[in-house]
NULO-429135 format. One record per residue: residue number from 1; residue in one letter; x, y, z of N, C-alpha, C, O in turn. Coordinates in steps of 0.05 Angstrom, whole numbers, plus 5000, padded with zeros to 4 digits. Layout:
N
     i   aa   n.xx   n.yy   n.zz   ca.xx   ca.yy   ca.zz   c.xx   c.yy   c.zz   o.xx   o.yy   o.zz
   NUM    A      X      Y      Z       X       Y       Z      X      Y      Z      X      Y      Z
...
***
This chain:
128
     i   aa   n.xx   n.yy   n.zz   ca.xx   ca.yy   ca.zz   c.xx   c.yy   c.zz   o.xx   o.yy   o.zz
     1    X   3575   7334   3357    3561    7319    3337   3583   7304   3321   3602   7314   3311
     2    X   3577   7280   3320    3591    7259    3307   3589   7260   3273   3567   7265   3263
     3    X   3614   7255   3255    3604    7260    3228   3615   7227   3215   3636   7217   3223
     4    X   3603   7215   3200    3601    7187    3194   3612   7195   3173   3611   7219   3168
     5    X   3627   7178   3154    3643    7182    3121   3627   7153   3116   3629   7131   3128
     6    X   3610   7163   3088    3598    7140    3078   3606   7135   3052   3599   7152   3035
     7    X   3618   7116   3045    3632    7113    3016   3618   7101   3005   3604   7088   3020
     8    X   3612   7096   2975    3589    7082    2958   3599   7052   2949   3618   7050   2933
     9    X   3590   7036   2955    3595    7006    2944   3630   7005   2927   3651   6997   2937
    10    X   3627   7014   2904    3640    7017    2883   3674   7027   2896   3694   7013   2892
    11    X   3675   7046   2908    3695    7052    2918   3699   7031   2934   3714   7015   2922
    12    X   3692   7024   2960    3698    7002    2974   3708   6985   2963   3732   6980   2969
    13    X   3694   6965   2942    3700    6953    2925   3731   6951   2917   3746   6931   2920
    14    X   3738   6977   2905    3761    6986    2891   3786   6984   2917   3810   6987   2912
    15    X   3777   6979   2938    3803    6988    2961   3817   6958   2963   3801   6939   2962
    16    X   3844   6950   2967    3848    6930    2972   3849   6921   2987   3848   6935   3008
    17    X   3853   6888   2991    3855    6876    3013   3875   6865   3027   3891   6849   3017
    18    X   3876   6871   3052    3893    6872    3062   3888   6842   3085   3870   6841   3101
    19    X   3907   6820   3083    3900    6799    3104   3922   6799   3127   3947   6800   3123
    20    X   3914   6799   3145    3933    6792    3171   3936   6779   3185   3922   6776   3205
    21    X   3963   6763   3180    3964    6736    3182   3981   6731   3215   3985   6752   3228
    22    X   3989   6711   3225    4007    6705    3241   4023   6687   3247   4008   6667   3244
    23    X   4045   6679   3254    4064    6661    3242   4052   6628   3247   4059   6609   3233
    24    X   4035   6628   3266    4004    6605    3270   4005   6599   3235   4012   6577   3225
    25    X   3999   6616   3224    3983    6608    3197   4008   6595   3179   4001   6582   3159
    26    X   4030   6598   3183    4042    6590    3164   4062   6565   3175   4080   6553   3164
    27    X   4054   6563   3194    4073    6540    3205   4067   6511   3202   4042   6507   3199
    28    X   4082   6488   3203    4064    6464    3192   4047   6457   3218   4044   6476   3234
    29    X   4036   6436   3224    4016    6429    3241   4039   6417   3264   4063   6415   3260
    30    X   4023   6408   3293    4035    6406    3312   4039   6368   3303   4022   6352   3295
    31    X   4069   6363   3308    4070    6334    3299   4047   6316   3313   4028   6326   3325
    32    X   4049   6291   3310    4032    6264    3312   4040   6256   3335   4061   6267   3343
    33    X   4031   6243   3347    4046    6237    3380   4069   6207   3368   4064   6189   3352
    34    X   4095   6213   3385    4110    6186    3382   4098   6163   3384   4083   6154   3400
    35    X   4107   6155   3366    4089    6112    3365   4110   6102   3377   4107   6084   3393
    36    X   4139   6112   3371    4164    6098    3385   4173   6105   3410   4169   6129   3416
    37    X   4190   6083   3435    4192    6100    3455   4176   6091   3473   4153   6081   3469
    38    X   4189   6095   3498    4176    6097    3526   4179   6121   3536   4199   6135   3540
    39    X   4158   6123   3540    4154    6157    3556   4162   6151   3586   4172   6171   3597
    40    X   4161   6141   3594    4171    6131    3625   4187   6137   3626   4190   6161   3634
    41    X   4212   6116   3618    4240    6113    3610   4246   6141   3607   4262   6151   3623
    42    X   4229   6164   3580    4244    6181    3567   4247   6212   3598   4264   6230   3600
    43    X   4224   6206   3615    4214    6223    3642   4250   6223   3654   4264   6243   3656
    44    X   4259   6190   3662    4281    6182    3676   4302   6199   3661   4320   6210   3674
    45    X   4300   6201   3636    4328    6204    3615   4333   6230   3624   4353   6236   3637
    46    X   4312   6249   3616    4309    6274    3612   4328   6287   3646   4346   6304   3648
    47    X   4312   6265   3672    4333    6273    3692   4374   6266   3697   4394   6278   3706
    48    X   4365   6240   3686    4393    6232    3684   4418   6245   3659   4443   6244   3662
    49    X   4407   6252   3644    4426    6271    3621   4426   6297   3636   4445   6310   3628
    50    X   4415   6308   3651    4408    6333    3667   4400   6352   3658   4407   6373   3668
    51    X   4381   6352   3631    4367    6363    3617   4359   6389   3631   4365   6412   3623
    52    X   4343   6382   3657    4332    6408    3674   4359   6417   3685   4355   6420   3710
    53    X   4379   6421   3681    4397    6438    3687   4401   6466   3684   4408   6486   3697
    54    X   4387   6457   3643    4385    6485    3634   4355   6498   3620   4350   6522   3615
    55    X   4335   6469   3617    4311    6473    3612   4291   6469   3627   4295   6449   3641
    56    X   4261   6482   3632    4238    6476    3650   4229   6453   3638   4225   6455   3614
    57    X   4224   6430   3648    4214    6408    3638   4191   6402   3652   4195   6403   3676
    58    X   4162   6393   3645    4146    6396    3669   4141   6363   3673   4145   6346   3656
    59    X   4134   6358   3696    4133    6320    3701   4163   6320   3711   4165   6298   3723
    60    X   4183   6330   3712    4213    6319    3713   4226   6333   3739   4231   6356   3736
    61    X   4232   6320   3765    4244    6333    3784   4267   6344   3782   4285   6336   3767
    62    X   4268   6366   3798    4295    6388    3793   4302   6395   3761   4324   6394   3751
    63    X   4274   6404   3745    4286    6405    3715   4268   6436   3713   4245   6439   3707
    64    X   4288   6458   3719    4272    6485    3726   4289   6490   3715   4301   6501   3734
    65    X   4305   6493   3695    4326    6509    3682   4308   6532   3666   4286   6530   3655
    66    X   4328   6558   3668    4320    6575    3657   4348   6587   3624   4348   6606   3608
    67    X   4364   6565   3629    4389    6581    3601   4386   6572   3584   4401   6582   3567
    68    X   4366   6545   3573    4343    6536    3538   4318   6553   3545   4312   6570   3562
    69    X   4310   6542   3529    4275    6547    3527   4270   6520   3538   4280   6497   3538
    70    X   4239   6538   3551    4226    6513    3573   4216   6491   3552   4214   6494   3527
    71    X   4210   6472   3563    4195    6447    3544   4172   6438   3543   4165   6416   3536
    72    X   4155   6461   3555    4136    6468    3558   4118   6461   3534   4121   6477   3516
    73    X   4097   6439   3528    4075    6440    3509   4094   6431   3484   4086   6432   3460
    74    X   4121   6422   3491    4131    6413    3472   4117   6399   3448   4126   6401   3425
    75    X   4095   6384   3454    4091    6364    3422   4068   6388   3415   4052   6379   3398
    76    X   4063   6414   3423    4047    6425    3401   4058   6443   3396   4044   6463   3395
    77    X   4087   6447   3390    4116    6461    3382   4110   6450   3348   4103   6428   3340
    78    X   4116   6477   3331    4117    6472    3303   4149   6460   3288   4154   6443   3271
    79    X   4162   6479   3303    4191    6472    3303   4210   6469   3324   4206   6475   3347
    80    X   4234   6456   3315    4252    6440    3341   4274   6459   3323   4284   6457   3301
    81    X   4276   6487   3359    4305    6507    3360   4302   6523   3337   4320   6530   3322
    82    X   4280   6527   3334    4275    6542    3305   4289   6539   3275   4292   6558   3261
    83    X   4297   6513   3267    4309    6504    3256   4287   6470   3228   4289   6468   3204
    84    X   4270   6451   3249    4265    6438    3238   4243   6436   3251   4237   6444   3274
    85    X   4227   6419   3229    4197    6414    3227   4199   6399   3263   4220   6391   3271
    86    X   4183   6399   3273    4177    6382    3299   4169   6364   3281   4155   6373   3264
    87    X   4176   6331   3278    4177    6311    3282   4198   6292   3294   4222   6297   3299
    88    X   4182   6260   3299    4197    6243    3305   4231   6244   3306   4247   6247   3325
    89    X   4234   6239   3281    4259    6232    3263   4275   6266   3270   4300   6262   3268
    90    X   4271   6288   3275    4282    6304    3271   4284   6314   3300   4302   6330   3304
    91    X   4269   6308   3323    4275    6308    3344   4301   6291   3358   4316   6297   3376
    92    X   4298   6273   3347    4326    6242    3357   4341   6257   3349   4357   6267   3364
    93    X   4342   6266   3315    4373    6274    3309   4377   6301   3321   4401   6304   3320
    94    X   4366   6322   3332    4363    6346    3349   4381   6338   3368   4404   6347   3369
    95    X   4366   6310   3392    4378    6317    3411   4404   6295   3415   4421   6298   3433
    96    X   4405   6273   3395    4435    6265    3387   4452   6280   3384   4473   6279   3397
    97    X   4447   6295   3370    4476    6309    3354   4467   6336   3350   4462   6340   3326
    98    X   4464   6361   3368    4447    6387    3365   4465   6406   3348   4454   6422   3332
    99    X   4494   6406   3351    4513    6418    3335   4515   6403   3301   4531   6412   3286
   100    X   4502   6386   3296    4509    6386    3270   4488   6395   3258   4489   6399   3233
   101    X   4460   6400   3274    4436    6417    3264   4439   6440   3259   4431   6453   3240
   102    X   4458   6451   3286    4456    6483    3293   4483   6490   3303   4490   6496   3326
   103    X   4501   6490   3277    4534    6490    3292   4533   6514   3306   4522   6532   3294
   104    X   4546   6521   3335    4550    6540    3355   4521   6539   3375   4514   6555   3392
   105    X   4512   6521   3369    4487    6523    3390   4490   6526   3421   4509   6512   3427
   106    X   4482   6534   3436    4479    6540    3460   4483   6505   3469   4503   6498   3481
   107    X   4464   6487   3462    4454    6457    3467   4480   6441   3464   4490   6438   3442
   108    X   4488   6432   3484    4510    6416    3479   4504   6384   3472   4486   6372   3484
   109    X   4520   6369   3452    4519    6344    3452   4534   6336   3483   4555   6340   3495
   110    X   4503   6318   3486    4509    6298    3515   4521   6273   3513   4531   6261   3532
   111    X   4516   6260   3477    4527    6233    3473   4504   6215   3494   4506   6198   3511
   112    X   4476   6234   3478    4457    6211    3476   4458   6189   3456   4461   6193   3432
   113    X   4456   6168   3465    4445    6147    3452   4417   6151   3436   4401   6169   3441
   114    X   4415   6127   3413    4397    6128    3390   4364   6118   3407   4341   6128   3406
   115    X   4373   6098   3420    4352    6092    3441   4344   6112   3462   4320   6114   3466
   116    X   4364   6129   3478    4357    6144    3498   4338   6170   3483   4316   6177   3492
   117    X   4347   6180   3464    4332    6199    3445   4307   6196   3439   4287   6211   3440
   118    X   4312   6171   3432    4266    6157    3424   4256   6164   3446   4237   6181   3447
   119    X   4268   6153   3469    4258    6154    3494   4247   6185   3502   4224   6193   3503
   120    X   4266   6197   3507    4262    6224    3511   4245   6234   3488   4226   6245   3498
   121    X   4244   6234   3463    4218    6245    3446   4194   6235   3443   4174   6243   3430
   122    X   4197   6216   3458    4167    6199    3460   4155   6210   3484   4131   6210   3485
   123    X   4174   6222   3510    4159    6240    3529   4167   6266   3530   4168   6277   3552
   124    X   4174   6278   3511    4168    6306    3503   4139   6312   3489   4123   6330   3495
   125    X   4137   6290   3468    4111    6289    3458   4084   6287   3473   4062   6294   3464
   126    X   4089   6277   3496    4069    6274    3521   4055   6303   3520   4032   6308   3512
   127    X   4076   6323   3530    4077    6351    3535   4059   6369   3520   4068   6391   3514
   128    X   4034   6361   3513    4024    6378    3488   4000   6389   3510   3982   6404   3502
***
């Protein structure tokens, strides 16, 4: 026989509340898609810098790297390397210059160009 605990309004009342959250809830929203940029172009870049060397890139031949994180669903990523908001402007300077974001980073500067960067974040943003 089963025994039920029935507490009266008032007590319940009195117990606190407890919310449980997950890092979903506190993170900003998934950026806006690039207005700048050719996503074409940025498909080509992503092979020619040899991006998939070390990251899964999906759309991009021979780009199955497993020693980054994949780039997987990239534009509904909250943050870029756990470091900055995913946007535009903070993606270029990411993948320009990744050591002055994240000195000792794994990510080496490739001595992308300001143009090649749009390019490439304009088809990362695809990736959502």
């Amino acid at each position: 026989m089963s025994r039920r605990l029935w507490l009266p309004a008032a007590v319940l009342a009195a117990l606190p509340v407890v919310a449980v959250t997950g890092c979903a809830s506190t993170s900003p929203p998934p950026p806006p898609e690039s207005r700048a940029g050719r996503p074409d172009r940025g498909a080509k870049l992503i092979a020619q810098y040899g991006c998939g060397s070390c990251h899964t890139v999906p759309g991009v031949d021979r780009a199955g790297g497993l020693v980054g994180p994949p780039l997987t669903r990239f534009g509904a990523r909250s943050y870029i390397a756990g470091e900055l908001p995913n946007n535009a402007d903070n993606l270029r300077r990411w993948i320009t210059d990744p050591q002055a974001v994240e000195p000792g980073t794994a990510m080496p500067n490739l001595g992308v160009s300001a143009i090649d960067a749009q390019d490439i974040a304009a088809y990362l943003y695809t990736l959502d």
